[in-house]
N, C-alpha and C positions, 0 to 999 in steps of 0.2 A: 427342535429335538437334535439337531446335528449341532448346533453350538454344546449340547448336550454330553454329547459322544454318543447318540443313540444312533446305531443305524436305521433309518428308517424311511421308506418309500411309499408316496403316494400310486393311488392307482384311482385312473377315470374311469368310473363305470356311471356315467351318464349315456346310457345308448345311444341318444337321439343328437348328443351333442359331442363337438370335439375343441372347445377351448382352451383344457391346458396343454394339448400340444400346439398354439397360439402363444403360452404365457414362458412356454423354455425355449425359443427363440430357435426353430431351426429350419437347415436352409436347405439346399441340395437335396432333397428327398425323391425317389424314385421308390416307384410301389408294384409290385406285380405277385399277383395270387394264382398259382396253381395247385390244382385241385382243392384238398385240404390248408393248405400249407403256405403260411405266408412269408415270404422272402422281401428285403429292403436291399438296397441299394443306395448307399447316400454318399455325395461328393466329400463330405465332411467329418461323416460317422454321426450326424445329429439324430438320427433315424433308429429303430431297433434293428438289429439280424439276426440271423439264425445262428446260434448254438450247435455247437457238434451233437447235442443229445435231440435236437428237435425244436428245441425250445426258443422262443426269442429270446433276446438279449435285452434288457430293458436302454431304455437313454440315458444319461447319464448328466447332473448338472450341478456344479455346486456339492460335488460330493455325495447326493441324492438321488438313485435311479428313481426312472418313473417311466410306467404304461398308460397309454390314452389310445382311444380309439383313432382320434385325432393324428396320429401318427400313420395308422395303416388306409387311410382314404384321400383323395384327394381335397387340398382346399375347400372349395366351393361345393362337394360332393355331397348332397342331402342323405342319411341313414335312414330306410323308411325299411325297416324290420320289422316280422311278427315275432309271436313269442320265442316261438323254438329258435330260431335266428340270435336273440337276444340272449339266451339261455345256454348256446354253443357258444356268442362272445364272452359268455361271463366266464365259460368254464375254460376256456384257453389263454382270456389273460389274469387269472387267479392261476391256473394249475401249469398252464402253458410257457409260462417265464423263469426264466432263468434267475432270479432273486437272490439267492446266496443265502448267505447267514442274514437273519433278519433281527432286530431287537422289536421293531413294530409295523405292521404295513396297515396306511392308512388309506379307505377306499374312499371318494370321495360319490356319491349316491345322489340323484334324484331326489326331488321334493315328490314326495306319495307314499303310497303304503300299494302299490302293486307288482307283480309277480318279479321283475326286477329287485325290489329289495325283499323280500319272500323270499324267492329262491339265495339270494344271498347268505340268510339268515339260517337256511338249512344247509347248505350246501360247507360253509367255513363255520370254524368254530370261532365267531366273531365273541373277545374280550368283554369289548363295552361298543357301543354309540353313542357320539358327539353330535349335540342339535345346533343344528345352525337359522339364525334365525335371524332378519329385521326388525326393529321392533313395530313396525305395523302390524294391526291386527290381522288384518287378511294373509299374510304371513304366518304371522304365529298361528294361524288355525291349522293350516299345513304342519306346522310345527309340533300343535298336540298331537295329531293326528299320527306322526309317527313317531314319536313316544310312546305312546300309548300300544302302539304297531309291536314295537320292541320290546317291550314290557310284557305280551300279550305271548310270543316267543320265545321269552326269559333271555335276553341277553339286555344285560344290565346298560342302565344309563348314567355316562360319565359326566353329562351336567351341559347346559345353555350354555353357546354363545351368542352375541348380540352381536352380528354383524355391520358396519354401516350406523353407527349408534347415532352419530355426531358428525354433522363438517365443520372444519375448524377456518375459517378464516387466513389463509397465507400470511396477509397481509395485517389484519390486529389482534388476529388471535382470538377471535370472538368467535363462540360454538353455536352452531343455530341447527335443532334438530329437527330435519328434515322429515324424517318417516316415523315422528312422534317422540315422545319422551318415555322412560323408564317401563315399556311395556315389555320386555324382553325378564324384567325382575320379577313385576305382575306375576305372568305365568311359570315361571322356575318356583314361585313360592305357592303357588296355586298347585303345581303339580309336583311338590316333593320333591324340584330337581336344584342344582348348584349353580347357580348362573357364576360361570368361570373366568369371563370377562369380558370387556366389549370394546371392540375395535371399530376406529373412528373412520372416514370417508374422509380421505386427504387424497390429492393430487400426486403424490411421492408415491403412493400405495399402486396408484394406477398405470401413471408413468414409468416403475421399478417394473411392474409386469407386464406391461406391452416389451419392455426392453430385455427380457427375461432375466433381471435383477431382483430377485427378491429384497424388500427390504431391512429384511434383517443382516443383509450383507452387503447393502449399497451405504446403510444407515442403521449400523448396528443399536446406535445410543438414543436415537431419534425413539417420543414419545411412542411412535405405533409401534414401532420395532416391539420394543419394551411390553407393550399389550399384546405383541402374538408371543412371547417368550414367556411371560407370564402364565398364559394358555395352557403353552407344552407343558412348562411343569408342572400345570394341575394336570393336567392329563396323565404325565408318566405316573404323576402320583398314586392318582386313584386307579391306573392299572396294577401298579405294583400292590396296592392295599389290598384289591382284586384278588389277585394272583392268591397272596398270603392267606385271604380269606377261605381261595378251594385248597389250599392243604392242611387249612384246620379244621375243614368238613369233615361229619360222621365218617368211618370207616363203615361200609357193608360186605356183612361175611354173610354168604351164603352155605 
């Protein structure tokens, strides 16, 4: 999306986990929470901080700010929250950030259909939902499940992706698929959705994200690059067609 011109920022709302602040590479982080209010401290600025208004500052990388939990805990530090707990992170890093002008913010959510993406779903006025999925079965059942979730809520689905489709061979280029074949198509055509594309299980993908290089900008021309840029522009697509679509909605005069 940022090859795009789109401004647009990820946000981690997996409670239990903190990964992508693992995947933007940062170092010096110093964490201290009083009372309410969380304040950083980082040698390098890799870290969020507070905002003249209150607010955190998101991080910034590649041109893309981004929120994670992951940023406000320590390394090694287990997240064992109940609801309400869970329910106050969501709403201070959705309402809590300093964000700016935004073209799309993208949350990145748990596998389930409980009060975490629920409250979500009430709480913002969520566009669409992108399913992400392996094409194993036991996956994909997670997968119906919350489609079906979203659907169920009325916040429209922007269509499968096949995460993981394929490993390619470094070495001869031979694909050998790991977590099955073609089941990610299966269900997108079983369940009325658009499978939007599918991104392969290479070493470049893995290695660019340990290194906090995404690879669409380590290796813009490289075949996966090409399959997550592909994505985006279905995606901006079907928001914009989205969009078009509630301003052609019925007018209601009371």
């Amino acid at each position: 999306m940022l090859q795009r011109r789109r401004k647009g920022r990820p946000l981690d709302r997996r409670g239990c986990r903190h990964h992508s602040g693992c995947l933007r590479e940062r170092r010096g982080r110093q964490v201290h929470h009083c009372r309410h209010i969380w304040t950083i401290h980082s040698h390098n600025d890799e870290s969020p901080c507070q905002a003249g208004n209150m607010k955190m500052v998101p991080v910034e990388n590649h041109g893309v700010k981004c929120m994670s939990i992951g940023f406000l805990v320590d390394k090694d530090a287990p997240i064992v929250w109940r609801g309400p707990m869970v329910m106050s992170a969501l709403e201070k890093m959705t309402r809590g950030v300093a964000w700016g002008n935004l073209d799309i913010l993208v949350v990145d959510m748990p596998p389930g259909t409980g009060d975490a993406q629920l409250s979500m779903s009430q709480r913002l006025r969520l566009s669409g939902a992108l399913i992400v999925s392996t094409p194993q079965d036991i996956a994909l059942i997670d997968a119906r499940r919350g489609a079906n979730m979203f659907r169920k809520v009325q916040v429209p689905i922007l269509g499968l992706v096949e995460n993981m489709s394929c490993f390619k061979c470094p070495k001869c280029g031979e694909k050998s698929y790991i977590f099955g074949e073609g089941g990610a198509q299966k269900t997108a055509e079983e369940m009325d959705m658009k499978l939007l594309g599918e991104i392969p299980l290479e070493i470049s993908i893995r290695t660019g994200s340990d290194e906090g290089k995404p690879i669409v900008i380590s290796s813009p021309n490289s075949a996966s690059a090409q399959a997550y840029i592909h994505v985006a522009e279905k995606v901006t697509r079907r928001l914009k067609e989205l969009a078009e679509e509630r301003l052609m909605g019925p007018e209601i005069l009371l």
